[in-house]
C-alpha positions as CSV (number, residue, x, y, z in Angstrom):
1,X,0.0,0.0,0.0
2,X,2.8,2.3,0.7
3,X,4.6,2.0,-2.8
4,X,0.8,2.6,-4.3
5,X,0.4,5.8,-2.0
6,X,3.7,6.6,-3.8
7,X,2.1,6.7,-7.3
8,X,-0.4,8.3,-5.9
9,X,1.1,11.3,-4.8
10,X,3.2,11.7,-8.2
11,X,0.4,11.7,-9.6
12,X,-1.0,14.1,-7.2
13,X,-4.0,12.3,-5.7
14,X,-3.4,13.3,-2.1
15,X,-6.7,12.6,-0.5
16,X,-6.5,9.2,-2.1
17,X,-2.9,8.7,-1.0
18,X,-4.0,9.4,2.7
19,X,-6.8,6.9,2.2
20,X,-4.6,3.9,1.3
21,X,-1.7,4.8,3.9
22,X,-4.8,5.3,6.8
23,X,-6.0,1.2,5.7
24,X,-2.5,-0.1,6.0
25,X,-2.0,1.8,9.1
26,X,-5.1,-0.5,10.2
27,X,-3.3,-3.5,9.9
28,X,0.0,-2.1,11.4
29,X,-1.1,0.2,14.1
30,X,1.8,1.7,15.2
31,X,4.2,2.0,12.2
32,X,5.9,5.3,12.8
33,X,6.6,5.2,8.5
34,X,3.5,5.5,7.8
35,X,2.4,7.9,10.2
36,X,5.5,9.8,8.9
37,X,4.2,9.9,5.4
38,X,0.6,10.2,5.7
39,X,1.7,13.9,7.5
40,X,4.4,14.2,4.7
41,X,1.4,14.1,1.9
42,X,-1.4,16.8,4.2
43,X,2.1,19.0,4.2
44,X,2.1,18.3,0.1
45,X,-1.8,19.2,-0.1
46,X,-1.0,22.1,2.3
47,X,-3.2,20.8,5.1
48,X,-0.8,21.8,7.6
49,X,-2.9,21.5,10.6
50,X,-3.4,17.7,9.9
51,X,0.3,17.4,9.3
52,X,1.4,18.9,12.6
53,X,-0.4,16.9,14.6
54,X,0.9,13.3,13.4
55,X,4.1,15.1,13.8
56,X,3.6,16.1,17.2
57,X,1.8,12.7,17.7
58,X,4.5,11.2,16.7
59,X,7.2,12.9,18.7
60,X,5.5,12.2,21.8
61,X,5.7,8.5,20.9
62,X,9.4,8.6,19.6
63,X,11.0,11.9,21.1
64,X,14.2,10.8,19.5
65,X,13.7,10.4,16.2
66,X,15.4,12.9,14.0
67,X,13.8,12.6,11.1
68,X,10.8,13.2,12.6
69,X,12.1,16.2,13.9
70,X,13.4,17.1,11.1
71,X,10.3,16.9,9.1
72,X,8.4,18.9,12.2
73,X,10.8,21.9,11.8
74,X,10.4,22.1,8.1
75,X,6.6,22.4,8.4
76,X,7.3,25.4,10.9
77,X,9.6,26.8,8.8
78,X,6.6,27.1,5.4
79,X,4.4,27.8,8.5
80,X,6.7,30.7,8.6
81,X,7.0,29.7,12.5
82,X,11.2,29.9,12.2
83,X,11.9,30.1,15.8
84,X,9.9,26.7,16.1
85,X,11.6,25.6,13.5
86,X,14.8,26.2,14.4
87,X,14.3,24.9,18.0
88,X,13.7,21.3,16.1
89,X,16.6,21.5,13.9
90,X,18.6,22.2,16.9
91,X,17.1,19.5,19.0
92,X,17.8,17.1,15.8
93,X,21.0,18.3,15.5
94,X,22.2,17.5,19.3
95,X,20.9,13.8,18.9
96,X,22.5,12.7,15.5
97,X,25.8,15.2,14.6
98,X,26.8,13.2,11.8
99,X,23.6,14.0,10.1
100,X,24.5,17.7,10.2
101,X,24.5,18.5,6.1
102,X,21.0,17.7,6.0
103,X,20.7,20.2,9.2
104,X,22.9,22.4,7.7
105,X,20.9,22.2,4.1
106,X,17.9,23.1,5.4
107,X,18.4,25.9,7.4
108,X,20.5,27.5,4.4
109,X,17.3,27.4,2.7
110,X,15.6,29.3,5.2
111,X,13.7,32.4,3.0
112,X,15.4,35.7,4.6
């Protein structure tokens, strides 16, 4: 279902994207992956409220996972919520180091 959801969103059928990933989540309740890319696709359809709250679901289950707050601090930062933003990339940055280009990357994308 995941690799459908895929083809899905290339071809820009969000709502049915969300709709395949919520069904497999049915069968695999707690799979952080998909919860990680059902928000990914509300933050494609710009449903950003939807998105942040997987995120923040998500990093109350799994406070540690970087990628998770990486994704988090890049919905603040199109939220135009940089302060927020940065406080995730920071927070990302202190638990993984070696993943700094990706840190680094984004935050050199910042708008001015």
């Amino acid at each position: 279902l995941n690799n459908y959801s895929t083809i899905l969103c290339y071809e820009k059928k969000y709502g049915e994207a969300i709709v395949c990933l919520k069904k497999a989540l049915k069968f695999r309740p707690n799979d952080v992956y998909v919860e990680k890319s059902i928000a990914y696709i509300y933050r494609l359809n710009k449903q950003y409220a939807e998105a942040e709250k997987i995120y923040k679901k998500i990093l109350t289950n799994h406070p540690l996972d970087v990628l998770n707050l990486i994704h988090i601090s890049n919905l603040y930062f199109i939220l135009g919520k940089t302060f927020l933003g940065l406080k995730f990339l920071l927070k990302a940055y202190q638990l993984d180091k070696a993943n700094y280009e990706t840190i680094f990357n984004l935050i050199a994308r910042l708008p001015p």
